[in-house]
C-alpha positions in Angstrom: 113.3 142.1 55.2 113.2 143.3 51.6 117.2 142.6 51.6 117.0 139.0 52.7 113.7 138.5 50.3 115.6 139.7 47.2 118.3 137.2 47.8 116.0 134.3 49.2 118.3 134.5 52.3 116.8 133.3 56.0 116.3 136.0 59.0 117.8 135.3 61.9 116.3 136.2 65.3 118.6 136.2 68.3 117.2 137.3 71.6 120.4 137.2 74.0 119.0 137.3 77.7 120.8 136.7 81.3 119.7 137.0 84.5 120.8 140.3 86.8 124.3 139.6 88.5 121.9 140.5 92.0 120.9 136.7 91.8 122.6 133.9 92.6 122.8 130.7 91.1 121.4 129.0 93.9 119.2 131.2 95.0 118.0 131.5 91.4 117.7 127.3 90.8 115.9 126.8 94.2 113.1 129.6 93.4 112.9 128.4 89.6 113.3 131.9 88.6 115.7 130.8 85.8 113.1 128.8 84.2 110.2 131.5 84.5 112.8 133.7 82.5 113.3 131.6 80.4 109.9 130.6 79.4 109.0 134.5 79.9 112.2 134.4 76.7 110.7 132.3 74.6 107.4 133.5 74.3 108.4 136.7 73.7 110.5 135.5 70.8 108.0 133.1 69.4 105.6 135.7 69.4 108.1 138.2 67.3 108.9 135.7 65.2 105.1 134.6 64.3 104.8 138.6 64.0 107.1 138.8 62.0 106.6 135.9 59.5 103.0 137.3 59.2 104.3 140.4 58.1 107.0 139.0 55.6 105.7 135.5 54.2 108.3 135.3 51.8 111.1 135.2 54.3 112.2 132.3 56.4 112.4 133.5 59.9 114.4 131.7 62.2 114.1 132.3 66.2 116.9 131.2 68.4 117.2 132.5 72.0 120.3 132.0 73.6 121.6 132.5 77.3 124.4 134.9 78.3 126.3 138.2 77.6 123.8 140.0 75.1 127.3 140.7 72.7 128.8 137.5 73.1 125.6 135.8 72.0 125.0 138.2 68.7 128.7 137.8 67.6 128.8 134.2 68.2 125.6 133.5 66.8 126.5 135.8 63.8 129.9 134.4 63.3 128.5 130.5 63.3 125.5 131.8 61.2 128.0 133.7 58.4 125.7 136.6 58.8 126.1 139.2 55.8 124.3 141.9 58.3 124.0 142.1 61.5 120.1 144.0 62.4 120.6 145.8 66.1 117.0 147.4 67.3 117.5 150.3 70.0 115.0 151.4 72.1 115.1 155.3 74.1 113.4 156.4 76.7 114.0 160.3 76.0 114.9 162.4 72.5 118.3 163.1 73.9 119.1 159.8 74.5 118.0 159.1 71.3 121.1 160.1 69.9 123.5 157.7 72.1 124.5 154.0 71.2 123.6 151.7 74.0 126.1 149.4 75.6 124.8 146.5 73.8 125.5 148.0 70.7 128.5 149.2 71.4 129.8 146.1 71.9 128.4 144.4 68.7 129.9 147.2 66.8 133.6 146.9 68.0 133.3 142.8 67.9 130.9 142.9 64.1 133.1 141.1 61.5 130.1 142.1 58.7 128.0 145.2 58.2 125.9 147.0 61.3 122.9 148.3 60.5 121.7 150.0 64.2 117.5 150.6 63.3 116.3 153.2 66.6 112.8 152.2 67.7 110.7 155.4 67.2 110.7 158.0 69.7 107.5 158.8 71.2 107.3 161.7 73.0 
């Protein structure tokens, strides 16, 4: 946040989310499970993003949530956004898991066409 506040540049939150490949689209559109998620999405975002512009003032936060492949949807949205950094947040359940990249950012960091930064939630034993 510093970064972007020393260069009066915008933050960009994506939340990337899809439902699991057990549902179907019909099933899912006749028991209106894609909307709960996706209203279940949003608030979670809005309420990061209201955290967050508490916590940093001077930055403009933006919040977009978007509906798909979790890499797809980061590189797209950081390609049509001319990102200069790409923020990835990881989240492990164990220490020795702590020291492995997660699918998700795998991806981002073999498609990224700007700097990665990958920030590890801390571990908690």
């Amino acid at each position: 946040m510093a970064a972007a506040a020393e260069r009066g540049l915008p933050v960009r939150l994506i939340h990337v989310w899809d439902l699991a490949a057990i549902y179907s689209w019909d099933a899912v559109n006749v028991a209106g499970v894609s909307s709960e998620w996706t209203e279940n999405a949003e608030r979670h975002l809005e309420n990061l993003a209201v955290e967050w512009r508490q916590k940093h003032p001077e930055v403009t936060i933006e919040a977009e949530l978007r509906r798909g492949h979790a890499v797809d949807g980061i590189i797209k949205a950081a390609t049509e956004s001319d990102a200069q950094l790409l923020v990835i947040g990881t989240h492990h359940h164990t220490r020795l898991t702590s020291f492995l990249l997660g699918s998700v950012t795998r991806g981002v960091l073999h498609h990224a066409t700007c700097p990665l930064a990958v920030v590890p939630t801390p571990y908690e034993s």
